[in-house]
N, C-alpha and C positions, 0 to 999 in steps of 0.2 A: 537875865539881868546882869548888867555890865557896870562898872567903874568905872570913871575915867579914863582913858587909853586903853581900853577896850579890852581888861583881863576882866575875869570874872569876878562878881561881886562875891562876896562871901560870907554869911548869916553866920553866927554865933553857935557855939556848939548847943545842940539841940537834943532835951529829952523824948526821948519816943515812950508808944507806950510799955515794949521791955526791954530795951536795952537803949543806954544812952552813947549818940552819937558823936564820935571825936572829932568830926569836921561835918557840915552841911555845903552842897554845893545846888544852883537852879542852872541846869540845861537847859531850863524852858523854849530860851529864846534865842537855840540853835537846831542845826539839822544837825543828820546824821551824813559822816562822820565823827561830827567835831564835838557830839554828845559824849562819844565814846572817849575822844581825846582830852577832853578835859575830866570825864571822870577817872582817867590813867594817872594825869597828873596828880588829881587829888588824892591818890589810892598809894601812888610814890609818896607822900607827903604824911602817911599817917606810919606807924608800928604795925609789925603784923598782931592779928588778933581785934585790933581797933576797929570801929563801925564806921562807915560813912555814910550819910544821908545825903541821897541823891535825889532833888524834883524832877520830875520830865511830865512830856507828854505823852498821852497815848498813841498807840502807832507803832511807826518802825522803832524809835528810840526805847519804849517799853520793853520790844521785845527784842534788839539788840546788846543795851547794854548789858542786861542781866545774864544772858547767853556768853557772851565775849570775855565776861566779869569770870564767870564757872569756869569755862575755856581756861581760862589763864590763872585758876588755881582760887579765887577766892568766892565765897559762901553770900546766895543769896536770903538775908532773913527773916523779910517783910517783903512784901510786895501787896502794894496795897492802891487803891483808888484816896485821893488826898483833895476833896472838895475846896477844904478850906485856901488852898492853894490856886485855886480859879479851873474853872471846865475844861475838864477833860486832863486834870492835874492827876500826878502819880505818885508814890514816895515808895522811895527802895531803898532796902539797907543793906550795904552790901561791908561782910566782914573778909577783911584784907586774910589771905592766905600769907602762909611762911614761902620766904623766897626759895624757888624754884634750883636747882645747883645748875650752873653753865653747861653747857650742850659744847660734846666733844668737837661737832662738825663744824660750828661757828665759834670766831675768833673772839 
């Protein structure tokens, strides 16, 4: 779901059933890569420790983001099938890791 000029829309922060999340973001209605990309940006955008509610679909994005998300240091804590969000909807809660310390090799 998109905005105007084609950033992503963006729902209201949103209780889940335990822990409430600091920003909701809907991938639905892209592919992967740019599932991944936008859930980066939202992930930059919140504190470490914060949740974020991620929609997607089932598929490569299901099981992409959450992979990528671990990779890079933050906590998958729900991963769950989300009907109310239309067929073949997902809901993941992904809690933002403490940043990482720069890498000696890169600049």
């Amino acid at each position: 779901m998109t905005a105007k000029g084609g950033a992503p829309e963006e729902a209201p922060a949103y209780v889940g059933h335990d822990r409430a999340a600091a920003r909701r973001i809907d991938v639905r209605d892209v592919a992967c890569p740019l599932t991944w990309v936008r859930t980066r940006v939202a992930l930059d955008q919140i504190a470490a420790g914060e949740t974020l509610e991620v929609l997607l679909l089932a598929g490569e994005a299901l099981e992409s983001v959450p992979r990528t998300a671990e990779e890079e240091g933050h906590s998958v804590a729900r991963r769950e099938a989300w009907p109310e969000a239309g067929l073949g909807a997902w809901r993941v809660l992904l809690v933002k890791g403490a940043p990482r310390p720069a890498s000696e090799l890169l600049p």
